[in-house]
N, CA, C and O atoms as a GROMACS GRO file, in nm:
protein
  520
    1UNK      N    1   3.998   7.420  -1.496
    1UNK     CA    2   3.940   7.332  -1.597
    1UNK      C    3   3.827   7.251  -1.534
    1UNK      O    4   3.826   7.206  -1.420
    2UNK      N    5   3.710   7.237  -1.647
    2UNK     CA    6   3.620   7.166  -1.557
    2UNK      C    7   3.629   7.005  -1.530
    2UNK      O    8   3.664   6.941  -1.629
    3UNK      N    9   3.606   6.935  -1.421
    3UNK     CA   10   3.642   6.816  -1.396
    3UNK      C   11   3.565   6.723  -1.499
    3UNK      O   12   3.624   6.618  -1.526
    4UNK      N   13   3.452   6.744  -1.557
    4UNK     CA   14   3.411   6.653  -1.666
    4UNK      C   15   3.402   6.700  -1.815
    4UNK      O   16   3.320   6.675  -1.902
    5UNK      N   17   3.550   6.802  -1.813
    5UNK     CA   18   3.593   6.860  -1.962
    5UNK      C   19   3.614   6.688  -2.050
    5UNK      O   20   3.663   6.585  -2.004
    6UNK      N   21   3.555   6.713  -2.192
    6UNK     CA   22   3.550   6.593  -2.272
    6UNK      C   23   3.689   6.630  -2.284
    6UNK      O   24   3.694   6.752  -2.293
    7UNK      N   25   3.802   6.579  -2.289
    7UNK     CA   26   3.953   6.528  -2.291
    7UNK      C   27   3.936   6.377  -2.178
    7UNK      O   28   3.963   6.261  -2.209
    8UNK      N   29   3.900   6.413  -2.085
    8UNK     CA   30   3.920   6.319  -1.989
    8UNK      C   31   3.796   6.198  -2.031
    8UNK      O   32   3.762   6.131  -1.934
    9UNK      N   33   3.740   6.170  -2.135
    9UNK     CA   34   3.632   6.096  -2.193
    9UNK      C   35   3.671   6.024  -2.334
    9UNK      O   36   3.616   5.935  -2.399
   10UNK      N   37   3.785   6.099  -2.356
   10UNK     CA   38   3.832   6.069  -2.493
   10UNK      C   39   3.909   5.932  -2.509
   10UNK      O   40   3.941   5.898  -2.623
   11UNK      N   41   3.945   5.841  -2.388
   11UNK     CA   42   3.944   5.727  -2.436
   11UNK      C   43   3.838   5.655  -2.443
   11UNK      O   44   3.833   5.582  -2.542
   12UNK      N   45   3.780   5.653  -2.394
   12UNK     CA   46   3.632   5.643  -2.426
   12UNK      C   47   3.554   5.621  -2.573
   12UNK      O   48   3.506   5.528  -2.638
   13UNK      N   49   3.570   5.747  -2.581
   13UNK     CA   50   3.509   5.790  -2.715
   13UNK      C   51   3.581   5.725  -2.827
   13UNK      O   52   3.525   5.680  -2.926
   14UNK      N   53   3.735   5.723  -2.802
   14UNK     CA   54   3.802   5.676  -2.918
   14UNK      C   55   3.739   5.503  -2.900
   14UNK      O   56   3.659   5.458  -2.982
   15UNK      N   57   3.767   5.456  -2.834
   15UNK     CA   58   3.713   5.335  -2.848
   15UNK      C   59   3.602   5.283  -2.922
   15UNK      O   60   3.610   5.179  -2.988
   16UNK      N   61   3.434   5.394  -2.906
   16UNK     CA   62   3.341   5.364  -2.937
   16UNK      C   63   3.334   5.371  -3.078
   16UNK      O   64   3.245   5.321  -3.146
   17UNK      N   65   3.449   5.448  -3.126
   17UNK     CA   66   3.481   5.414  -3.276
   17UNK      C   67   3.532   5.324  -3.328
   17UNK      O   68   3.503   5.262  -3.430
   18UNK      N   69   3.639   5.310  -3.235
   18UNK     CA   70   3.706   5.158  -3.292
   18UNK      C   71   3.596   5.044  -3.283
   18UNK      O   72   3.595   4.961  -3.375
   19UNK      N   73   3.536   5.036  -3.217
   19UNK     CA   74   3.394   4.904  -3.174
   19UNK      C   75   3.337   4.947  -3.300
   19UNK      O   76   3.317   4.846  -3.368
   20UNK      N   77   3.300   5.055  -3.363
   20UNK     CA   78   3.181   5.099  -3.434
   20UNK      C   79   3.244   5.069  -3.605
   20UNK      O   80   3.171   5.041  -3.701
   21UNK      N   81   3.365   5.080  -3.608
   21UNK     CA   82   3.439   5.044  -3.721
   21UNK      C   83   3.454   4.879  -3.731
   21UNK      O   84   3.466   4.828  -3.842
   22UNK      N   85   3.453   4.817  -3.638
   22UNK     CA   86   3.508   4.714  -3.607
   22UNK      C   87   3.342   4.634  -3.618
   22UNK      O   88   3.317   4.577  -3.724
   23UNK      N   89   3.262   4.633  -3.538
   23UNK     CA   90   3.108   4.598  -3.553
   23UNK      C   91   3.053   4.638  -3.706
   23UNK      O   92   2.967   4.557  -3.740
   24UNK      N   93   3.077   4.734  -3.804
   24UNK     CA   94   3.017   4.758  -3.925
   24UNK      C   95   3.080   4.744  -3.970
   24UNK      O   96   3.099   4.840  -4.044
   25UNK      N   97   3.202   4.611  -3.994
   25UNK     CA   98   3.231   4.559  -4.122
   25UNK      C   99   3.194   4.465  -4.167
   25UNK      O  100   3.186   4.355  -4.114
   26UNK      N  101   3.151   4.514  -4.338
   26UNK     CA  102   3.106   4.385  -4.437
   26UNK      C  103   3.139   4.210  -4.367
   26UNK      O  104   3.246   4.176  -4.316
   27UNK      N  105   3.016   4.122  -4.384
   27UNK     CA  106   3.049   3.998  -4.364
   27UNK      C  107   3.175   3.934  -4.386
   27UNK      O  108   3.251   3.880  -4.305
   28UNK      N  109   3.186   3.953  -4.547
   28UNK     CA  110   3.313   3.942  -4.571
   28UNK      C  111   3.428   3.945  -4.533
   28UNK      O  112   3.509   3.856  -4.559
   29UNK      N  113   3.457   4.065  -4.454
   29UNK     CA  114   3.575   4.100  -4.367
   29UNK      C  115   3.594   4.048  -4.242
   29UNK      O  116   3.696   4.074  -4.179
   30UNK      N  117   3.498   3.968  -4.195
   30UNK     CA  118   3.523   3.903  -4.052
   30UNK      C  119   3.573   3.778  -4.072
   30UNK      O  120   3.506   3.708  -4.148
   31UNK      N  121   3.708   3.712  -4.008
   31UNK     CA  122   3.708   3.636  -4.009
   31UNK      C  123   3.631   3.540  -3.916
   31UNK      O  124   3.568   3.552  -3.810
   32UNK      N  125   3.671   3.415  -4.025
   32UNK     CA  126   3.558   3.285  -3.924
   32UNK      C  127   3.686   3.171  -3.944
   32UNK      O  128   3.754   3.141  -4.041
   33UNK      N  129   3.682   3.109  -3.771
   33UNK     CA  130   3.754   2.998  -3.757
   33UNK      C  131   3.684   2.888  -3.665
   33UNK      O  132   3.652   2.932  -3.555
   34UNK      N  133   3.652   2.739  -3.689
   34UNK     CA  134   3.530   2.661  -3.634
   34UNK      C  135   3.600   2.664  -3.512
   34UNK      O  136   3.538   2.701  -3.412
   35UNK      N  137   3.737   2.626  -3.502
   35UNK     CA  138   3.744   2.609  -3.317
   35UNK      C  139   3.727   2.702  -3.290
   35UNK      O  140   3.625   2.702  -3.221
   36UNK      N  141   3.768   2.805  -3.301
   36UNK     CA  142   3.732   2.958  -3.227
   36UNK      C  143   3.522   2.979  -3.205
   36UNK      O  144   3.455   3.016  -3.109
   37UNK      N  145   3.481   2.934  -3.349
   37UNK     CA  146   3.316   2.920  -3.322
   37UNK      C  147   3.270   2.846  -3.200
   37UNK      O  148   3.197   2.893  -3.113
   38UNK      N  149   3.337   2.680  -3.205
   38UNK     CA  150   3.299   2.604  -3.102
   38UNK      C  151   3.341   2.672  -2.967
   38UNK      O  152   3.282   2.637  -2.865
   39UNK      N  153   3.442   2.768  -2.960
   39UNK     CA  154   3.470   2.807  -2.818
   39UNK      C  155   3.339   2.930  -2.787
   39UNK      O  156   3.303   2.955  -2.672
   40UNK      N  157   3.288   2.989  -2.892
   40UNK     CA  158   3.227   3.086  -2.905
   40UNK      C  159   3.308   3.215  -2.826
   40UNK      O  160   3.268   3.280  -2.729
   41UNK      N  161   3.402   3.225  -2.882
   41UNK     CA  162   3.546   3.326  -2.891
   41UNK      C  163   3.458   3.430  -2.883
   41UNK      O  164   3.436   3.457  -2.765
   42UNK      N  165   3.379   3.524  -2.983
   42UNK     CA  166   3.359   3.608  -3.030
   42UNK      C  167   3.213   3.676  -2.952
   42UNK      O  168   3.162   3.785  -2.980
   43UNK      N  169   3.162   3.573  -2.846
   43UNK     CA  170   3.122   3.581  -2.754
   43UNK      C  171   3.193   3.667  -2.649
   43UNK      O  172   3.162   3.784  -2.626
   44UNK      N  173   3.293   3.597  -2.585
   44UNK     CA  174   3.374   3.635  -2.548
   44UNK      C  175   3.443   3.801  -2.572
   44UNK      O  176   3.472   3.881  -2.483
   45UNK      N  177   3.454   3.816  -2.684
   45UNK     CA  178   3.521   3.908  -2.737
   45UNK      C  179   3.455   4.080  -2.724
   45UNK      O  180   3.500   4.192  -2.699
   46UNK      N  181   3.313   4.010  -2.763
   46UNK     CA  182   3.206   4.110  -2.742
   46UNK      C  183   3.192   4.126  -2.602
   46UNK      O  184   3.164   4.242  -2.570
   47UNK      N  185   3.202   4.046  -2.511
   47UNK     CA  186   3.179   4.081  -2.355
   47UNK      C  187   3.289   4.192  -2.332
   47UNK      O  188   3.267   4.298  -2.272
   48UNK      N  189   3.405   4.156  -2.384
   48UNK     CA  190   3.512   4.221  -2.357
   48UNK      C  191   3.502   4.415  -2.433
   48UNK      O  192   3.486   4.536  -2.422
   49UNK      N  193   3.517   4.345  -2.476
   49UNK     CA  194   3.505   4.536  -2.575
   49UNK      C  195   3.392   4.633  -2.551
   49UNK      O  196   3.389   4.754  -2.572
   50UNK      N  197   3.295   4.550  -2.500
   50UNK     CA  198   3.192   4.635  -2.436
   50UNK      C  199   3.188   4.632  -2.291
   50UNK      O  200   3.091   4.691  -2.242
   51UNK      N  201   3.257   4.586  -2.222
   51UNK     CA  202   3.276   4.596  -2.103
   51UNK      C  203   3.383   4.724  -2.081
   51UNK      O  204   3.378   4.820  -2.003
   52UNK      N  205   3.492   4.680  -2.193
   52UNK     CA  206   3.613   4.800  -2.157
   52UNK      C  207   3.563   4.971  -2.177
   52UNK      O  208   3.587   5.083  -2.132
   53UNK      N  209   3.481   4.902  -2.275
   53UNK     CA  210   3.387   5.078  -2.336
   53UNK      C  211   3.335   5.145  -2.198
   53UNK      O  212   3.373   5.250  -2.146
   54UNK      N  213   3.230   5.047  -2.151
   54UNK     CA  214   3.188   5.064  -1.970
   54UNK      C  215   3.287   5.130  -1.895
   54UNK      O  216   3.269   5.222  -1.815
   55UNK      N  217   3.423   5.063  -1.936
   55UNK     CA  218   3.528   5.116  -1.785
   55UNK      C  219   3.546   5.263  -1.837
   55UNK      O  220   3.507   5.370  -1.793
   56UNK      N  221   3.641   5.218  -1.978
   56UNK     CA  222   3.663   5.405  -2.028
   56UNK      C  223   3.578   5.518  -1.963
   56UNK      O  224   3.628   5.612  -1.901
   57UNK      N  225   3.442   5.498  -1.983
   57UNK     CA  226   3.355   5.595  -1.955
   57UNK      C  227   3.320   5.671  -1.818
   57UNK      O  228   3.300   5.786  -1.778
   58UNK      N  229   3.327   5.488  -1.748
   58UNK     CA  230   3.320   5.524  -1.621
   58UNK      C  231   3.425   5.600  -1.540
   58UNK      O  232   3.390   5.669  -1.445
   59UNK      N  233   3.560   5.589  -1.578
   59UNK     CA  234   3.683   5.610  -1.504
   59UNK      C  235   3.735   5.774  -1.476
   59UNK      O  236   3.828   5.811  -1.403
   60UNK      N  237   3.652   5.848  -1.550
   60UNK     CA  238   3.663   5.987  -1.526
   60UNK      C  239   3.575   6.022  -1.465
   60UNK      O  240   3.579   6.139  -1.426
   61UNK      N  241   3.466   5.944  -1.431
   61UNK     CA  242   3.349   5.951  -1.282
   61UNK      C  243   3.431   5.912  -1.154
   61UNK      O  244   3.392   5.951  -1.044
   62UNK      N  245   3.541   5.836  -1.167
   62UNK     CA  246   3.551   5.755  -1.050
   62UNK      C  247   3.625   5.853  -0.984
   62UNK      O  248   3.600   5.869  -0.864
   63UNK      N  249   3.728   5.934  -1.044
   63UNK     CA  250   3.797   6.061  -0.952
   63UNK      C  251   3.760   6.160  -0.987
   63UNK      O  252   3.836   6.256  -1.002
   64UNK      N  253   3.632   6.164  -1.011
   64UNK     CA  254   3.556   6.276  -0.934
   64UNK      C  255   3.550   6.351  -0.841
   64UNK      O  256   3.643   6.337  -0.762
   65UNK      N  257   3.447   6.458  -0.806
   65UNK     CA  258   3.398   6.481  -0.692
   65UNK      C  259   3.244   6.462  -0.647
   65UNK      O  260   3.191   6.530  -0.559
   66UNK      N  261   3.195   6.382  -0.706
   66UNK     CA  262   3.030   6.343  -0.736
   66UNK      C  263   3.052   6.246  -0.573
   66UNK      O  264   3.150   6.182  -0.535
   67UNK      N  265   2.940   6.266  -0.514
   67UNK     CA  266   2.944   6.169  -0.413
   67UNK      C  267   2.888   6.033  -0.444
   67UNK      O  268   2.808   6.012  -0.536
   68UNK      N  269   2.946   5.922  -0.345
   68UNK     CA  270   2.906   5.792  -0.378
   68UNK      C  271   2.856   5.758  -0.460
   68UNK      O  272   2.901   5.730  -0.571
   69UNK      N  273   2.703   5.752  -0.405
   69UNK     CA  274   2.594   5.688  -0.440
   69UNK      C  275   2.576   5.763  -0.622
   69UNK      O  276   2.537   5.695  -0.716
   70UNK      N  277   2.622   5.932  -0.634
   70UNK     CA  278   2.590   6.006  -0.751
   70UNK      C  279   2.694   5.932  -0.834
   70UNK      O  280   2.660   5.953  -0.950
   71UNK      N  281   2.809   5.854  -0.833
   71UNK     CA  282   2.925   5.741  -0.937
   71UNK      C  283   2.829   5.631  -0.968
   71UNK      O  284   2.824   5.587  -1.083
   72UNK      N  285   2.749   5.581  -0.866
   72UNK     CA  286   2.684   5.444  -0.857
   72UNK      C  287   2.639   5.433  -0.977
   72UNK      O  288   2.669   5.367  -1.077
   73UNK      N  289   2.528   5.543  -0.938
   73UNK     CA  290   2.375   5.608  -1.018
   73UNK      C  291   2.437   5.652  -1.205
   73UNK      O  292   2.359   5.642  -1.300
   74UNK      N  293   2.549   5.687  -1.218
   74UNK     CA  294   2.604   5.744  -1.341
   74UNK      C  295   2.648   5.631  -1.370
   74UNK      O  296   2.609   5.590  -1.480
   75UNK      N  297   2.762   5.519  -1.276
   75UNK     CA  298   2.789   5.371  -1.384
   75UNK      C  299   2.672   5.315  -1.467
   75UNK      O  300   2.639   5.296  -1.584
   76UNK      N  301   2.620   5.297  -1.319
   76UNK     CA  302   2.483   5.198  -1.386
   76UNK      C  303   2.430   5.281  -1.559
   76UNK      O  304   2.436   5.226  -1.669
   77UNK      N  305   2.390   5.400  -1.533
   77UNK     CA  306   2.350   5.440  -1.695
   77UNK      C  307   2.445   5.439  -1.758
   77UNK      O  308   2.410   5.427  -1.875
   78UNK      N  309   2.576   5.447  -1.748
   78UNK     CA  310   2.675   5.447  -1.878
   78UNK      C  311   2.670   5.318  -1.866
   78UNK      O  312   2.755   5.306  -1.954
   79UNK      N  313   2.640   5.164  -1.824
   79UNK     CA  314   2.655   5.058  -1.891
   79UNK      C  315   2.501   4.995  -1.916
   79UNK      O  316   2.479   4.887  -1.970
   80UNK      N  317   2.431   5.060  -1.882
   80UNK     CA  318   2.281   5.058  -1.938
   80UNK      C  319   2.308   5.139  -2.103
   80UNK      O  320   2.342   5.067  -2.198
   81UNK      N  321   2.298   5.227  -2.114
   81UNK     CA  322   2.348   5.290  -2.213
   81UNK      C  323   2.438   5.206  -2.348
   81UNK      O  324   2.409   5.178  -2.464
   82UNK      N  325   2.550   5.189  -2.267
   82UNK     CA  326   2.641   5.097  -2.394
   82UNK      C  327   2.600   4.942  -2.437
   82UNK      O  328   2.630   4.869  -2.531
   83UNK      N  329   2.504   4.927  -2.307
   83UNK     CA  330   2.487   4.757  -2.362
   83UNK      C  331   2.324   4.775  -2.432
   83UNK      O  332   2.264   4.674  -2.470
   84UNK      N  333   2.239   4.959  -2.447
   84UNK     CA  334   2.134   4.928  -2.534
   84UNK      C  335   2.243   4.979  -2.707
   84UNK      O  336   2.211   4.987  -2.826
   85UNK      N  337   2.339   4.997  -2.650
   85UNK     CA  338   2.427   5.043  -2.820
   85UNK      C  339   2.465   4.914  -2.830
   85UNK      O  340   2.488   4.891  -2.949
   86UNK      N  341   2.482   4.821  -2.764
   86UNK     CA  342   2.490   4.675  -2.845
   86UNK      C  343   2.416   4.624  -2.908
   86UNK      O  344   2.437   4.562  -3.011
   87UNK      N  345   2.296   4.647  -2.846
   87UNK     CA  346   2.217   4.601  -2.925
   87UNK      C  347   2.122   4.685  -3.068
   87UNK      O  348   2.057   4.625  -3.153
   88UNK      N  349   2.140   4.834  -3.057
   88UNK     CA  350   2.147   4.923  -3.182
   88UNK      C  351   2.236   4.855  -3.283
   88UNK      O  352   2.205   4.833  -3.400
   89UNK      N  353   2.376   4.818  -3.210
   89UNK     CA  354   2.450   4.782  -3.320
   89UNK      C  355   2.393   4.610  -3.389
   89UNK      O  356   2.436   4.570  -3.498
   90UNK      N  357   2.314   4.546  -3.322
   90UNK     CA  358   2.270   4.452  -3.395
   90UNK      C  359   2.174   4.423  -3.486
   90UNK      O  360   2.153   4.324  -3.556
   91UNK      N  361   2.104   4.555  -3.470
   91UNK     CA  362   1.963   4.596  -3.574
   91UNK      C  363   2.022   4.688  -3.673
   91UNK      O  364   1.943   4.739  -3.752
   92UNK      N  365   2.121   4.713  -3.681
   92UNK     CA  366   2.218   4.842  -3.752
   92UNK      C  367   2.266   4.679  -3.835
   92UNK      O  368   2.215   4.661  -3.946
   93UNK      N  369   2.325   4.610  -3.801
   93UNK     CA  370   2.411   4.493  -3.875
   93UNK      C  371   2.304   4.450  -3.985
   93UNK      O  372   2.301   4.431  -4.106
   94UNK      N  373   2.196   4.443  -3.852
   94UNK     CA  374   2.108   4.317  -3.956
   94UNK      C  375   2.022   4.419  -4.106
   94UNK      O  376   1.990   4.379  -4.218
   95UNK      N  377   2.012   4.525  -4.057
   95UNK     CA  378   1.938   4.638  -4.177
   95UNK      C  379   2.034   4.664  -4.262
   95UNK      O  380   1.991   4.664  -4.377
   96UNK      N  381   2.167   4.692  -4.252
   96UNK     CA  382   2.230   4.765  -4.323
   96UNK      C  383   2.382   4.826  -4.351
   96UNK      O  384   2.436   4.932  -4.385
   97UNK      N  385   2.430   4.622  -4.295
   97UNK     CA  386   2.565   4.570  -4.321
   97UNK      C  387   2.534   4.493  -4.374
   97UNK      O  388   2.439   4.426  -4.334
   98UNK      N  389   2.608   4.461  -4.506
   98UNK     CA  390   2.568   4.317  -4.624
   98UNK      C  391   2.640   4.239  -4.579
   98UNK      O  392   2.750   4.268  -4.533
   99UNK      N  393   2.586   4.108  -4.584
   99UNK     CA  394   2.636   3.956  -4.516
   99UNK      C  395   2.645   3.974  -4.350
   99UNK      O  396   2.732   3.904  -4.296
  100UNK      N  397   2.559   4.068  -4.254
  100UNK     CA  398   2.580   4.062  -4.110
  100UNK      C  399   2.420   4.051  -4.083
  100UNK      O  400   2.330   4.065  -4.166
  101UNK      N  401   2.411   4.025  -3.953
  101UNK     CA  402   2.253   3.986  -3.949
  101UNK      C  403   2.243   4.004  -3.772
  101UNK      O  404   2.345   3.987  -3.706
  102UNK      N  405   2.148   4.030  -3.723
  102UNK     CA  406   2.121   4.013  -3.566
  102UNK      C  407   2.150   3.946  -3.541
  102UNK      O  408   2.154   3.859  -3.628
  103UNK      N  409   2.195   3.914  -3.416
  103UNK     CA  410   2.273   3.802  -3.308
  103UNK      C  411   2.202   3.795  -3.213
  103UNK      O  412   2.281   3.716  -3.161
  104UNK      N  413   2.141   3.803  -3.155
  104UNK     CA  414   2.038   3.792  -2.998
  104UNK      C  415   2.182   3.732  -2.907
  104UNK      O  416   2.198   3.783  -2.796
  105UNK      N  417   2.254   3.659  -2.939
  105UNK     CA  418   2.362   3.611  -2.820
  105UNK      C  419   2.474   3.647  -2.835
  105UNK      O  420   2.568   3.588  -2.782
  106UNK      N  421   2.492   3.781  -2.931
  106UNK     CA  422   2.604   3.843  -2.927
  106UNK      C  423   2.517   4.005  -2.843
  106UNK      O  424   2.583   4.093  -2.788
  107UNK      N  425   2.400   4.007  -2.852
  107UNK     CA  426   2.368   4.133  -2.748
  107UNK      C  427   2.391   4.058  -2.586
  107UNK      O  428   2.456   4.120  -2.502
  108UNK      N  429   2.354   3.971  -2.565
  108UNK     CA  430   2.362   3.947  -2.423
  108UNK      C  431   2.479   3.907  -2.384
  108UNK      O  432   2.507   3.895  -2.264
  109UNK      N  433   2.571   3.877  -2.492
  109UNK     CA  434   2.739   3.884  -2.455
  109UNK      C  435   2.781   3.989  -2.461
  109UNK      O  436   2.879   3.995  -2.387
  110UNK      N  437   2.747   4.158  -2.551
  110UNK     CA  438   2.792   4.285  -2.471
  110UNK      C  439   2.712   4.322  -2.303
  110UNK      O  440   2.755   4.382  -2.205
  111UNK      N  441   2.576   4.253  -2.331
  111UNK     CA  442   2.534   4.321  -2.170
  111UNK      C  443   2.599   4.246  -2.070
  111UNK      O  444   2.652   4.310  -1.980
  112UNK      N  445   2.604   4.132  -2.070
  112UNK     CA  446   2.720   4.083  -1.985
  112UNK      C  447   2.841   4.135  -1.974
  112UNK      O  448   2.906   4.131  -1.870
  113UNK      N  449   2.874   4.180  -2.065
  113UNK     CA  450   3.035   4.221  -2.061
  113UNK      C  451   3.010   4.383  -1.931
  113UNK      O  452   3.054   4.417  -1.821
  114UNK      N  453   2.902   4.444  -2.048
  114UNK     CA  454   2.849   4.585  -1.967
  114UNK      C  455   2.836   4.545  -1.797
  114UNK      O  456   2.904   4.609  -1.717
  115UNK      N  457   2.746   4.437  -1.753
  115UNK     CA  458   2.733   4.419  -1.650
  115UNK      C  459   2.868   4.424  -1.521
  115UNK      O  460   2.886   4.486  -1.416
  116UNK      N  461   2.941   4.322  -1.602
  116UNK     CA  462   3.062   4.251  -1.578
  116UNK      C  463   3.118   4.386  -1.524
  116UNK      O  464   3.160   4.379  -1.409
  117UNK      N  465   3.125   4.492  -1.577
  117UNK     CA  466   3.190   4.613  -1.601
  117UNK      C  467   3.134   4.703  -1.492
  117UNK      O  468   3.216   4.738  -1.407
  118UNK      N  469   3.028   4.741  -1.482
  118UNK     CA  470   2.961   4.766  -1.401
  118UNK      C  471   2.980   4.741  -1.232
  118UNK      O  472   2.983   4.835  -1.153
  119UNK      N  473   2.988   4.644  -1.205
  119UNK     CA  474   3.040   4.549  -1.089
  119UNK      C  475   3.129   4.584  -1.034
  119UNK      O  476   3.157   4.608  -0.916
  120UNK      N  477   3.215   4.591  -1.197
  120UNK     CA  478   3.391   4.597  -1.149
  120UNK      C  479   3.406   4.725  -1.083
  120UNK      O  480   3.456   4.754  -0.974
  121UNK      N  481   3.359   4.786  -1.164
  121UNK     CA  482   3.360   4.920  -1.168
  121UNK      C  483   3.328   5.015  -0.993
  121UNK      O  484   3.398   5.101  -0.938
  122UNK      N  485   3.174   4.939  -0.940
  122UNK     CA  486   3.140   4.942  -0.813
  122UNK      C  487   3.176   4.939  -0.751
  122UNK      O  488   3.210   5.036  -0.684
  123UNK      N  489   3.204   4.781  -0.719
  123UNK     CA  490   3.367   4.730  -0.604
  123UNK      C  491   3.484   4.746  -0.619
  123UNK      O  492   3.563   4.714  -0.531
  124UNK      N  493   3.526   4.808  -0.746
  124UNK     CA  494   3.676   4.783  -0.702
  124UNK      C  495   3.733   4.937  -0.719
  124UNK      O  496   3.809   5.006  -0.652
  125UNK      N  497   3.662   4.957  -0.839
  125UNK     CA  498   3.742   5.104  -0.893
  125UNK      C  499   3.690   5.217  -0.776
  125UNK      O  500   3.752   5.318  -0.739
  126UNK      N  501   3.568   5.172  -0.734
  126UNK     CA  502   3.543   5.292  -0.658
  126UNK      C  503   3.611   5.283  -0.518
  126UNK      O  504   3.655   5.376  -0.452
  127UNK      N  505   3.609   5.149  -0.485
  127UNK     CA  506   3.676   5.207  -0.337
  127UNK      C  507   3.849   5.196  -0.356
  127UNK      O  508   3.920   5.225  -0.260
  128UNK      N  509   3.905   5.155  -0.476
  128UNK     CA  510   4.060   5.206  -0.479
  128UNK      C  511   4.078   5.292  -0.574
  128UNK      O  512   4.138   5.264  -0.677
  129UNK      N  513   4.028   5.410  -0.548
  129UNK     CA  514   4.056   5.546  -0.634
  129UNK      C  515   4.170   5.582  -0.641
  129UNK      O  516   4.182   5.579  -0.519
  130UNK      N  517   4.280   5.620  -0.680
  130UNK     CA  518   4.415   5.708  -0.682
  130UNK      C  519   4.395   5.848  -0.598
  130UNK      O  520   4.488   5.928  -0.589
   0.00000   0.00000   0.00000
């Protein structure tokens, strides 16, 4: 079987649906709570879910057989990649989800998250592989 057969991507993928279901719902359907606003939770939230998207993707690179530097070179674009789909998904909201609109600081809370991910991903996952 080949080592980057899509099975081993599929949490991954399932995720980017759940984000994609979850990011294109009607205004309406999101809830809103002010302490959670004042904490800017949803900040937060977005770092998170697009960071985990980052790991999914990355984690069938990491036990590989790609050398080093060729995992490095592939994180970095899969979280380059997911954090320019954050921000697709915010020009996608603002065109053509009713009651959702661009966020400019909900994209730089997925690229952070992406970043965040990225990092992790570098230092930790790669040098404690299974």
């Amino acid at each position: 079987m080949n080592e980057f057969s899509i099975h081993k991507f599929l949490p991954g993928i399932a995720w980017f649906f759940v984000v994609m279901v979850i990011t294109f719902l009607p205004g309406e359907n999101v809830p809103g709570n002010s302490l959670l606003e004042r904490l800017y939770f949803d900040k937060w939230v977005h770092a998170g879910i697009f960071g985990l998207m980052v790991i999914l993707f990355i984690r069938p690179l990491v036990v590989s057989s790609l050398t080093e530097s060729q995992k490095v070179r592939y994180f970095f674009r899969i979280a380059l990649a997911v954090s320019l789909w954050g921000l697709a998904t915010e020009f996608i909201q603002k065109h053509f989800i009713p009651g959702r609109s661009f966020d400019i600081w909900d994209f730089v809370a997925d690229s952070i998250g992406c970043g965040l991910a990225y990092l992790f991903s570098k230092h930790y996952l790669l040098r404690h592989q299974p």
